[in-house]
C-alpha positions in Angstrom: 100.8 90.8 113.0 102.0 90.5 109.5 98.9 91.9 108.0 99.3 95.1 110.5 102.6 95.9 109.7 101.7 95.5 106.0 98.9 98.5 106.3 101.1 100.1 108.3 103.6 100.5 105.3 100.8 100.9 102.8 99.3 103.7 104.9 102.6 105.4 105.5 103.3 105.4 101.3 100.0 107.2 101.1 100.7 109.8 103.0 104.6 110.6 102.8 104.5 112.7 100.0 103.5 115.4 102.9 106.4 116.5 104.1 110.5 115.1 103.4 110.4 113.1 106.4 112.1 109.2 106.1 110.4 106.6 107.8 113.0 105.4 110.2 110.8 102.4 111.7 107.7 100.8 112.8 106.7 99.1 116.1 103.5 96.9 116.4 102.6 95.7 119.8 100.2 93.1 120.4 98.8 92.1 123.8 101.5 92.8 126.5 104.4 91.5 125.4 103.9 90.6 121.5 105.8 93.5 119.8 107.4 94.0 116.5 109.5 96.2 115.0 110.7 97.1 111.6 113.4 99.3 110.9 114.2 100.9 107.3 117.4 101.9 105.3 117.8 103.6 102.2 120.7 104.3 99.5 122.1 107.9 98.2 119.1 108.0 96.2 116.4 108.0 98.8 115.3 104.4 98.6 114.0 101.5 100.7 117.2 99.0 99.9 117.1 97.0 103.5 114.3 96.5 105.7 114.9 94.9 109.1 112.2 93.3 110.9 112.4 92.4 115.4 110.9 90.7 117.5 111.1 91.8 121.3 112.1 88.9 123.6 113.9 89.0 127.1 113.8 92.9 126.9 115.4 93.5 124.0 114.9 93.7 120.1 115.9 90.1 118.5 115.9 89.8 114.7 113.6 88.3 112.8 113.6 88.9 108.9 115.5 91.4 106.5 114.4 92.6 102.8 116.9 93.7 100.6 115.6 95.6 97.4 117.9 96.1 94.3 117.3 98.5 91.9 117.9 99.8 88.2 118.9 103.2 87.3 115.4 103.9 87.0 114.7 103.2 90.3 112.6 100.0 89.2 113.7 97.3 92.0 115.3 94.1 90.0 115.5 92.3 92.6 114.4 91.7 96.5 115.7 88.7 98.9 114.0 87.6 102.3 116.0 86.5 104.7 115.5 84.5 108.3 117.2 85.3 111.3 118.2 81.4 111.9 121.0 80.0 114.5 122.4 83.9 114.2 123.2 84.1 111.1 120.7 85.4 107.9 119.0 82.4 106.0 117.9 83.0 102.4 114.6 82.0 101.8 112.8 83.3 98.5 113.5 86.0 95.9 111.7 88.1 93.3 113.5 88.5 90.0 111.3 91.8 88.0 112.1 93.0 84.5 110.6 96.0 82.8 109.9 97.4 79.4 111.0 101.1 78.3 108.1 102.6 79.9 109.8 101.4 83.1 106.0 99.1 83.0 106.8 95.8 84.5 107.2 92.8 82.0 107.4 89.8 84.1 108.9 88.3 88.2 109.8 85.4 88.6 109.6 83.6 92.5 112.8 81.1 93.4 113.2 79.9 97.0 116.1 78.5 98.1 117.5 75.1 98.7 120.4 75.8 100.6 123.0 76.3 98.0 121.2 78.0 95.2 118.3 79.9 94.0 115.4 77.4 92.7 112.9 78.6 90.0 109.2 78.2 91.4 106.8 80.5 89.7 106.6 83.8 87.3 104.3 86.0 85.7 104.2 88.2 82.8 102.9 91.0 81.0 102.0 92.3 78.1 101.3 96.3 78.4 99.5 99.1 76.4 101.5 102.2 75.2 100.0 103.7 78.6 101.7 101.3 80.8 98.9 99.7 81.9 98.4 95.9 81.5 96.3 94.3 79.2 97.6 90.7 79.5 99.1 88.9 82.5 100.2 84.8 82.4 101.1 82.9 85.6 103.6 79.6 85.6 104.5 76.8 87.5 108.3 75.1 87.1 107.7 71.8 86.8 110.7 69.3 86.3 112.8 72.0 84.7 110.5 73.5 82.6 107.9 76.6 82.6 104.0 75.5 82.4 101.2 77.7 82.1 98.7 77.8 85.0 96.1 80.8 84.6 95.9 84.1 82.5 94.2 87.3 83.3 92.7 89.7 80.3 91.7 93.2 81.1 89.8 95.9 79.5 89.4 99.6 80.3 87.3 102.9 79.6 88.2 105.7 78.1 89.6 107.4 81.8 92.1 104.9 81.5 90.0 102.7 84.7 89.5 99.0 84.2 85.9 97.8 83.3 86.8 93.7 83.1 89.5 91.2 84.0 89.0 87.6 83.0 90.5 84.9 83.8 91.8 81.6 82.2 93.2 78.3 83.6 95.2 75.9 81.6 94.2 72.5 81.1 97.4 70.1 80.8 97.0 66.4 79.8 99.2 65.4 81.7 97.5 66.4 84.6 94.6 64.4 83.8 93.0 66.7 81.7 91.3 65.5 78.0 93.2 68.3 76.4 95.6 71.0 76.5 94.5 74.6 76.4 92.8 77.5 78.3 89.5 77.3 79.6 87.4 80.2 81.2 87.7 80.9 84.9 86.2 84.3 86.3 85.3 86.9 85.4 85.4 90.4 87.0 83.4 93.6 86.2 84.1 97.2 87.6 81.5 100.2 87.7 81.8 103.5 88.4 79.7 106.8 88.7 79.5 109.8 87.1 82.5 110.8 88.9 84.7 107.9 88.0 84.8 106.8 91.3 84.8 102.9 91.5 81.0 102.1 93.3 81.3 98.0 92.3 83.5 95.1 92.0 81.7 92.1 91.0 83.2 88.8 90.7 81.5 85.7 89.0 83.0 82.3 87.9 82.1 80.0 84.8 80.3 76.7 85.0 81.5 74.8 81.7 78.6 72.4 82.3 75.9 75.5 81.9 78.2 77.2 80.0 77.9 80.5 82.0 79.2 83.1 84.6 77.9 82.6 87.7 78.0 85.3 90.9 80.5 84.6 93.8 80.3 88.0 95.3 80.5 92.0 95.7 81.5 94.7 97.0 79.9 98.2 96.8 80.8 101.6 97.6 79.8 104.8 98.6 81.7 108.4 98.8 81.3 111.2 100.9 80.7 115.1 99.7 84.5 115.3 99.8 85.4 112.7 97.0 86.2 110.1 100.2 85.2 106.4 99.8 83.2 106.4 103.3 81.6 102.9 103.1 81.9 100.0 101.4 80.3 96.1 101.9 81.0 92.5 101.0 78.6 90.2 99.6 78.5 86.4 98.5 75.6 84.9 96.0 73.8 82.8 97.9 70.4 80.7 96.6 70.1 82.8 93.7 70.3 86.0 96.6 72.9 88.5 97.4 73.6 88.0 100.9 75.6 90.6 103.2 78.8 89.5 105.1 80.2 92.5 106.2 80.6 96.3 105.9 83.0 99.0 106.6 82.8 102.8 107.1 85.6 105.5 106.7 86.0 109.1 108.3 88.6 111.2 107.3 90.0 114.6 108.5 90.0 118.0 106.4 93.0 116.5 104.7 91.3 113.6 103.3 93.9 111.6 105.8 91.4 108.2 107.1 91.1 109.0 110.7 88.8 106.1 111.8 87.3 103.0 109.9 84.3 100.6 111.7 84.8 96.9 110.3 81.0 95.4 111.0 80.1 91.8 110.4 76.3 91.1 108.9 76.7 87.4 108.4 73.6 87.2 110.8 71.9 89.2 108.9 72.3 92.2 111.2 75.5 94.3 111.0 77.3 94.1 114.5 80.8 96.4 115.5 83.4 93.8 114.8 86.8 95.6 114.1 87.8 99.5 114.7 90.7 101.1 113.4 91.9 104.8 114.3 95.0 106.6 113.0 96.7 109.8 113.6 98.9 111.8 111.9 101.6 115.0 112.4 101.1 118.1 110.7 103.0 117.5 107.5 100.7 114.0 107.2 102.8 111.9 108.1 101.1 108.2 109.9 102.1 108.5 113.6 99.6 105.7 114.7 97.6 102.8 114.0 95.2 101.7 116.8 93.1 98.4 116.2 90.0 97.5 118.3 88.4 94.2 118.7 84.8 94.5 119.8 84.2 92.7 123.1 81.3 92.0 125.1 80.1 95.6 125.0 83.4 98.2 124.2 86.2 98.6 121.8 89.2 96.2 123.4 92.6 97.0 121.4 94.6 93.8 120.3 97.0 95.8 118.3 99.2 99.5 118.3 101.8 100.3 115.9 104.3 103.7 115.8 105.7 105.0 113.5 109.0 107.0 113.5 110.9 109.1 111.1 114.2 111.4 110.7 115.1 113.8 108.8 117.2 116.9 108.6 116.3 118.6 111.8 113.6 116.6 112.9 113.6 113.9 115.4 112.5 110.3 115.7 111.3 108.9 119.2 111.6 105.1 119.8 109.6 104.4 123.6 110.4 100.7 124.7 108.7 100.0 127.9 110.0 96.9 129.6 109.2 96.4 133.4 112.1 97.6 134.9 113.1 100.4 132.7 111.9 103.0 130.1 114.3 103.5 127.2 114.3 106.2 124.4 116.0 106.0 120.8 116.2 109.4 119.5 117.4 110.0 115.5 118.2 113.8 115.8 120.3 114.5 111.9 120.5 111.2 111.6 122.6 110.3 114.6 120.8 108.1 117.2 121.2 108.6 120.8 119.6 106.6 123.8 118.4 108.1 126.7 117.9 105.9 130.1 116.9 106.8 133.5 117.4 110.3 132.5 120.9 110.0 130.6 121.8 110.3 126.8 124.3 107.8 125.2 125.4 107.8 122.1 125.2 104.8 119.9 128.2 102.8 121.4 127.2 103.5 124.9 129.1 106.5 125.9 127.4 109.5 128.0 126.9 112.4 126.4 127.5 115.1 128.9 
C-alpha cells in the first residue's frame, strides 16, 4: 500500500506542470475493503505544508498519519515531522532537519525520532556540492552515545552533460567495533552508460573483495528507448557463476504526450520471462494522473490487487471524491475550493446543511 501511494505522488509531480490544477487527494483501494486515502494542504505560496493520510474502517475515513513540511523563503523544506494517529490524538514519531547552501543545493538532514518528550538524534548525511549544485561528495552517520560517527561515504563523478558516470562507495572501519583500525575502506562501486543521445542505457553495480583486492559484479540493469526519446524497456540482472543471469524485465507504452500509459512487470528468474505485474494509468486533458490500476497476473488474466484516484481543485474546476460503502454512495465535491457532499441525491455543505 505504501509503495502505491508513493508512485502515486511521484507520478502526479511528473505530470502537474500540465495544467494549474492542486492535487486535493489520493485514494488507494486494495481488495474490498483495504482503502487509503491521502489528502493534501498547501500555504499562500502554493506548497505541500500538511499531508493527511486515512484509513477507511466502519464506513468512514479514520486517520492514520500526517506530514507536516516547513519551509525557507526559498521554498527549500527545513523541516518535516510524521505523526501517528494514536489513542486520538497525533504522536510524533521521526523528523528530518535539511540545511542548504546558497545555491539552495542541499548540504546535509539529519533523522531524530522521538522518545516521548523530545526529539532524539539518530542519523545525518551530508554534502559537499559543485558550483552546479550537483553533489560530488555525500557522508552518512550514526549517533552513538552522544556523538556523530561516520558509517559510509559516496563519491561521484560526471560527464561533460552534467550526467553521472560513477558513484563509489566507502564504509568506515571503527576500532571499537572490532575492527584492526580506523578509516574508510572500499565498498561499491557504481558505473552509468549512456548512448549517443545521453540517454542512460546501463547501471552497473559491483562490490569490492579486500581479500582479491577487486570489484566484483552484483548486478544490472539495461535500457532501451523508443523512436520518441521514451525509456520503453528495461531489465534486472544479478552476476551469477561468473554469468549474468536475468531476473526480471519491464516494458513502458506511452501516449502522444509521452504520459506512461501502461508498464508489464515480467519475472525471468526461471529463465523464461512470465507476466507478473501490470500497471495502467490515465490521465485528463491538461495531464494530470487521474488513475493508477495495478494487475497481479493469476492463473491465466490480469487480476487487480490495487486502484488509486486521484483528485484535484482549482479555480473553476472540480474534484470528485466516490466512497462506496454497502449501503450508500457518497460524493465529496471541491467546486472553488468549497467542499460539498452529495448523498442519496442531496448536496450538503461541509457542516451538514442542505443546500437547496
Amino acid at each position: 500500500m505504501k509503495k502505491i501511494l508513493l508512485f502515486a505522488l511521484l507520478l502526479w509531480g511528473a505530470t502537474s506542470a500540465y495544467s494549474a490544477a492542486v492535487l486535493d487527494s489520493v485514494i488507494t483501494t486494495a481488495g474490498r475493503n483495504d482503502k487509503s486515502k491521502a489528502v493534501y494542504s498547501y500555504d499562500a505560496d502554493g506548497r505541500n505544508n500538511l499531508t493527511i493520510s486515512y484509513t477507511w474502517s466502519a464506513n468512514q475515513w479514520t486517520n492514520l498519519s500526517k506530514t507536516e513540511n516547513t519551509f525557507d523563503d526559498n521554498g527549500n523544506a527545513i523541516e518535516v515531522i510524521y505523526s501517528m494517529w494514536d489513542n486520538n490524538v497525533w504522536a510524533n514519531m521521526y523528523r528530518y532537519l535539511y540545511t542548504y547552501d546558497a545555491n539552495n543545493a542541499k548540504t546535509s538532514y539529519t533523522y531524530q525520532g522521538w522518545n516521548g518528550s523530545t526529539w532524539e538524534n539518530s542519523s545525518r548525511y551530508t554534502y559537499q556540492n559543485r558550483e552546479d549544485g550537483k553533489c560530488k561528495a555525500a557522508v552518512y552517520y550514526n549517533w552513538v552515545n552522544g556523538k556523530w560517527f561516520e558509517a559510509d561515504s559516496n563519491f561521484y563523478s560526471y560527464n561533460a552533460a552534467g550526467d553521472v558516470l560513477v558513484m563509489q562507495t566507502f564504509r568506515y572501519h571503527h576500532v571499537e567495533s572490532g575492527y584492526d583500525e580506523d578509516g574508510w575502506f572500499k565498498n561499491t562501486y557504481v558505473g552509468y552508460g549512456y548512448n549517443e543521445k545521453g540517454q542512460q542505457i546501463q547501471r552497473l553495480t559491483q562490490t569490492w573483495y579486500e581479500s582479491s583486492k577487486m570489484f566484483v559484479n552484483v548486478n544490472k540493469y539495461d535500457y532501451e528507448y523508443d523512436e520518441k526519446g521514451d525509456m520503453s524497456h528495461h531489465s534486472y540482472s544479478y552476476w551469477y557463476n561468473n554469468d549474468w543471469k536475468q531476473q526480471h524485465s519491464k516494458d513502458y507504452v506511452y501516449n502522444d504526450a509521452h504520459l506512461l500509459m501502461q508498464s508489464i512487470l515480467q519475472n525471468c528468474a526461471s529463465g523464461t520471462c512470465v507476466n507478473s505485474q501490470k500497471e495502467e494509468h490515465t490521465y485528463d486533458n491538461e495531464g494530470n494522473v487521474l488513475t493508477d490500476a495495478v494487475y497481479d497476473w493469476g492463473e491465466s488474466d490480469w487480476v487487480q490487487s490495487n486502484f488509486t484516484q486521484y483528485f484535484y481543485h482549482n479555480d473553476g474546476s472540480e474534484a470528485i471524491e466516490n466512497i462506496q460503502s454497502s449501503e450508500i454512495k457518497t460524493q465529496k465535491v471541491i467546486r472553488n475550493g468549497q467542499v460539498y457532499i452529495i448523498r442519496d441525491g442531496k448536496t450538503y455543505n461541509a457542516l451538514g446543511a442542505e443546500m437547496k
